[in-house]
N, C-alpha and C positions, 0 to 999 in steps of 0.2 A: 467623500470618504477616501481615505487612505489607509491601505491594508500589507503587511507582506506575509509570506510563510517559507518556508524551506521542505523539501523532500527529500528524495534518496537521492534525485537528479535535477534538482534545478531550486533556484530560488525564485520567488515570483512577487515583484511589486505592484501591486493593483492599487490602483487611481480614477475614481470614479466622481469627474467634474462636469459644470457645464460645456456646453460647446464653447462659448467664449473663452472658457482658462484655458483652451488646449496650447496657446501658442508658450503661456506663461512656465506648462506644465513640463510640456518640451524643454524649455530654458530648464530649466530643476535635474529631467532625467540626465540631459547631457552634463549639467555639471555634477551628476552625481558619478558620472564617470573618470571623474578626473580631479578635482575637487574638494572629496569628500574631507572633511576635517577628523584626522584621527587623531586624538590628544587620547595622554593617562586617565582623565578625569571620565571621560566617555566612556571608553574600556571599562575603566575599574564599574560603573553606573549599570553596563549591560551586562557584565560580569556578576551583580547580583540581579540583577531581572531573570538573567536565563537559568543560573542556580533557584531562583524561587520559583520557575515553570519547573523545573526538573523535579524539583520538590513535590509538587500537584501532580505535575504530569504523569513520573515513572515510580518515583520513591515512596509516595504514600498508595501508590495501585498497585497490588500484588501480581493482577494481572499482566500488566502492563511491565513490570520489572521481570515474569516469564517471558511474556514477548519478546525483552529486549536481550535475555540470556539464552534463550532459544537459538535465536539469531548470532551473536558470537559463537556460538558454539558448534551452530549445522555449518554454517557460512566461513567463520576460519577467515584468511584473508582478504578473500572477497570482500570490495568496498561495501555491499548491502549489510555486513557483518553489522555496522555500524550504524545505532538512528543518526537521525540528523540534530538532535540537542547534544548529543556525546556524552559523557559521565563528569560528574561532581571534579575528577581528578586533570581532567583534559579542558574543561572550563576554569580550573586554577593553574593550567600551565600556559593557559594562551599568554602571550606577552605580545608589547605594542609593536616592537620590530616582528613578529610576524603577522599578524594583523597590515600592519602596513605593507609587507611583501605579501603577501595572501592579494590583497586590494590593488597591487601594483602589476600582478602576474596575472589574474583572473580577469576584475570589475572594467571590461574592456568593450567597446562596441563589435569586437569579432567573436564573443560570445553569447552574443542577448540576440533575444527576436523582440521585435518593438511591434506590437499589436493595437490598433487604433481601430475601436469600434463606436461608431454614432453617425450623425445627419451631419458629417464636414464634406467637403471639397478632398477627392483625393491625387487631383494634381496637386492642388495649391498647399495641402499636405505633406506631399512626399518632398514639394520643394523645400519646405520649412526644414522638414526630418534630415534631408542632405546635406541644407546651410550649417545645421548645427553640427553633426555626427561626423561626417567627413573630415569639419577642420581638428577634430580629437585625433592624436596620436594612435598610430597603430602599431603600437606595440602588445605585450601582455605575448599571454601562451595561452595555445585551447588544450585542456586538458586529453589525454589519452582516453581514449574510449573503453566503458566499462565492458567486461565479456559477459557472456550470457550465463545466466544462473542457471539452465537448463543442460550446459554440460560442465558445469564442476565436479569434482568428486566429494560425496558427502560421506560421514561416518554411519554407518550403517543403524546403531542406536545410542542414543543420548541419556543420562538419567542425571538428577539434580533433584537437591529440594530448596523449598520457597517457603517462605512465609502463610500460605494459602488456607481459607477455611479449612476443615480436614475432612477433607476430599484426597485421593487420590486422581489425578490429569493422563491419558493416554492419548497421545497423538500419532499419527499417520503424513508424515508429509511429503509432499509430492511435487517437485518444482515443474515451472509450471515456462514457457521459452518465452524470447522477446520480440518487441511488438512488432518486430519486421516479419513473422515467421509469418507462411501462407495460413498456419490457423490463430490466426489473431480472431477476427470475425465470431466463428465456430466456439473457440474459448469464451470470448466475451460471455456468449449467450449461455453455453453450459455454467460458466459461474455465476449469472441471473436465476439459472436453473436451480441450484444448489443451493445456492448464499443469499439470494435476491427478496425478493419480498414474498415470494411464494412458502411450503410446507416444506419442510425440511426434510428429505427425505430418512435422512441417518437418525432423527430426531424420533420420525415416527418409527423406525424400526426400533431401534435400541429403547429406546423409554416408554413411550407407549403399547407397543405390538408386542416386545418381547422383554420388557422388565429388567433389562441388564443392565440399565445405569441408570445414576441418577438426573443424568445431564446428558442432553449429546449433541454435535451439530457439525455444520462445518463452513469453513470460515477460508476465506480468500484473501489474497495481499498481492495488487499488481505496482508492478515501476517500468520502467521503460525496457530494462534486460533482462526483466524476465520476472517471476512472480513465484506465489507456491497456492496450492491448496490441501487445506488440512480436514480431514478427519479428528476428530477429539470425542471421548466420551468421559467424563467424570464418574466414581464409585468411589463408596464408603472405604477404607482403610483397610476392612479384614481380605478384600478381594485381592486373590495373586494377580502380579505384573500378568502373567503370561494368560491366562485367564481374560484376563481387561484387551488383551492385544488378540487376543482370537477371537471375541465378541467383535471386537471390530473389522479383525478380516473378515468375518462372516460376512456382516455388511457391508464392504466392500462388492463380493463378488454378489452380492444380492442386489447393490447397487446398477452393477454391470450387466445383467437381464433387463436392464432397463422396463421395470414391469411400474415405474412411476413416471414413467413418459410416455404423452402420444401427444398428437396433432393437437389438440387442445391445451395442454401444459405449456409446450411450445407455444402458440400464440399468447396466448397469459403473459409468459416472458416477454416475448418479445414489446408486447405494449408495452409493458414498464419500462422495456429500454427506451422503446418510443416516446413516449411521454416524457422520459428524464433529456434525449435530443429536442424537443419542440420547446419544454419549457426554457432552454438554454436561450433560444431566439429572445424572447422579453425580458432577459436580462442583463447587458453591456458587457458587464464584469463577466459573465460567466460563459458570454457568446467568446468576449476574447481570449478567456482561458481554454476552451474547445478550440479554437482557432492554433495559439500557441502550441499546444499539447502535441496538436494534428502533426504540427511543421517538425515541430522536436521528438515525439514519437514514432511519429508513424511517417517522416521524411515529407511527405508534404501535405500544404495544408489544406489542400481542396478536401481531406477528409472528414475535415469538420463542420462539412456542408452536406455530405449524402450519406453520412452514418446511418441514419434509418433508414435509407434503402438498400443499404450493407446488409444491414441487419434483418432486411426482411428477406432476403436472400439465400440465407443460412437454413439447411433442411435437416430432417430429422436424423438421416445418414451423417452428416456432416457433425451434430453433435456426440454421436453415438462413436464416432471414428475418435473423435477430438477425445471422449472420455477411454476409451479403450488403449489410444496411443500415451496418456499423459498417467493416467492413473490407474484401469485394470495389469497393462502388461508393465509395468514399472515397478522396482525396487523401492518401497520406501523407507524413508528416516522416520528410526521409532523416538518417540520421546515420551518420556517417564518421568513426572514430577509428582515428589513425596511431601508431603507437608510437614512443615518442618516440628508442630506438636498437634498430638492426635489426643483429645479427651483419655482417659479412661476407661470410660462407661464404654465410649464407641470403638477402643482396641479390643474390649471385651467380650462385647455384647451386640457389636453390629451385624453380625452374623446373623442376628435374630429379625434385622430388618425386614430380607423378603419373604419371611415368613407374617410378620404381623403387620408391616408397612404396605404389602400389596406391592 
């Protein structure tokens, strides 16, 4: 199998062969470094392939095109501003002379980490890796290092409308630092806490416990410089902004009494992370992407060998401090998305919900 993807921070070619292709597989990476055939007909070919993802991916998901205006709009210059497909407009300005300088400055051995995981030889491996790599040109440029999301200045609130069922969207967001910072660990596990497979906490309060929305939850996005975590609750149309945003700080600082954590909640978490580190072992691809991640992440890679005893490490103080420092004592970005048409019946008459809706 032959797989790639792109991110906020890295592009990643995955190749999942027998032991014996490896020396073959080699020959291919390294001429994929220098090599590569970029002709018009190519271009113009991926030119409609990545316009018809973009299509599926962001254009026909409502969802999915607030995420990606969310993002321009909190973010501003910031490289994260940007997914990694780009827009319909920026996919019809690529042209072949930058594509081929794009390939010529980057697609370089002084920017990849080369991950080789299975039953090989790894003298007899790295001998191969050097024969090839080494005689490539060292040229190209590593790009400048992203800053951290965690001290940008964001606009205090945001409001837009969307295409979206009609719902009213209020969010909370709350950036979140990069993976170098001493609470990487601590974060990981409160976002397992929150977002993971466990009850949501903002869920049961807001819709369940106390009826004030129809939707609620909260939802995480990490990258290497840094991430966010969002608060959101959805309501019917007739409810005021300000209204919908103070339901939510409510829970917020309801949150922050942390009366849905104890010693138990926490181990809960923590298995899940556990169990998502063990299963990475029986699987090639996905041990080397832990691997890579570890070196380009987190600076090195031995991290991608004792993660679960990281993580078992991490105490109840340590997520309580991590929530208090990132999202009780912190300013967040409001965002307010309106739907861009609203029924009738439910401009008129949705006020009548939590009366006969429950």
């Amino acid at each position: 199998e032959n797989n790639a993807y792109t991110s906020f921070d890295e592009t990643v070619y995955v190749s999942e062969i027998p032991p014996s292709g490896l020396d073959a597989l080699l020959e291919l990476e390294a001429d994929r470094m220098i090599h590569l055939d970029l002709n018009q007909e190519n271009l113009d070919n991926e030119k409609r392939i990545v316009t018809e993802e973009l299509r599926l991916s962001t254009e026909n998901d409502p969802f999915s095109r607030l995420f990606t205006e969310a993002l321009k709009t909190i973010l501003g210059r910031h490289p994260y501003a940007l997914t990694a497909i780009g827009t319909k407009a920026d996919i019809e300005a690529a042209t072949l002379d930058h594509a081929r300088d794009f390939y010529r400055r980057y697609y370089r051995p002084r920017n990849a980490h080369l991950v080789i995981v299975g039953p090989v030889d790894p003298e007899a491996t790295l001998v191969g890796i050097r024969r090839r790599f080494e005689a490539l040109p060292a040229d190209g440029e590593t790009p400048s290092d992203v800053a951290s999301v965690v001290d940008q200045r964001f606009p205090p609130a945001v409001e837009f409308k969307e295409d979206l069922p009609p719902v009213e969207i209020s969010v909370l967001g709350f950036p979140l630092p990069a993976t170098d910072s001493e609470d990487y660990w601590p974060l990981v596990v409160l976002q397992e806490l929150l977002a993971g497979g466990g009850v949501d906490p903002l869920e049961e309060s807001l819709v369940r416990r106390r009826g004030k929305a129809l939707m609620a939850g909260i939802e995480t996005m990490s990258a290497r410089r840094g991430g966010v975590l969002a608060l959101w609750s959805a309501t019917l149309p007739y409810r005021r902004k300000q209204t919908a945003f103070r339901h939510l700080e409510q829970a917020r600082i309801e949150l922050g009494k942390f009366e849905w954590l104890d010693a138990d909640t926490l181990t809960a978490a923590k298995r899940r992370l556990r169990m998502e580190e063990f299963g990475s072992v029986y699987w090639v691809a996905w041990r080397a992407d832990r691997i890579g991640r570890a070196r380009w992440w987190l600076g090195d890679e031995r991290r991608a060998f004792d993660a679960a005893e990281r993580i078992d490490e991490v105490t109840l103080d340590e997520v309580r401090d991590a929530f208090q420092r990132y999202v009780a004592d912190r300013a967040p970005v409001q965002v307010h998305v309106r739907p861009e048409h609203v029924p009738l019946l439910v401009r008129c008459f949705g006020w009548l919900y939590p009366i006969f809706g429950g």
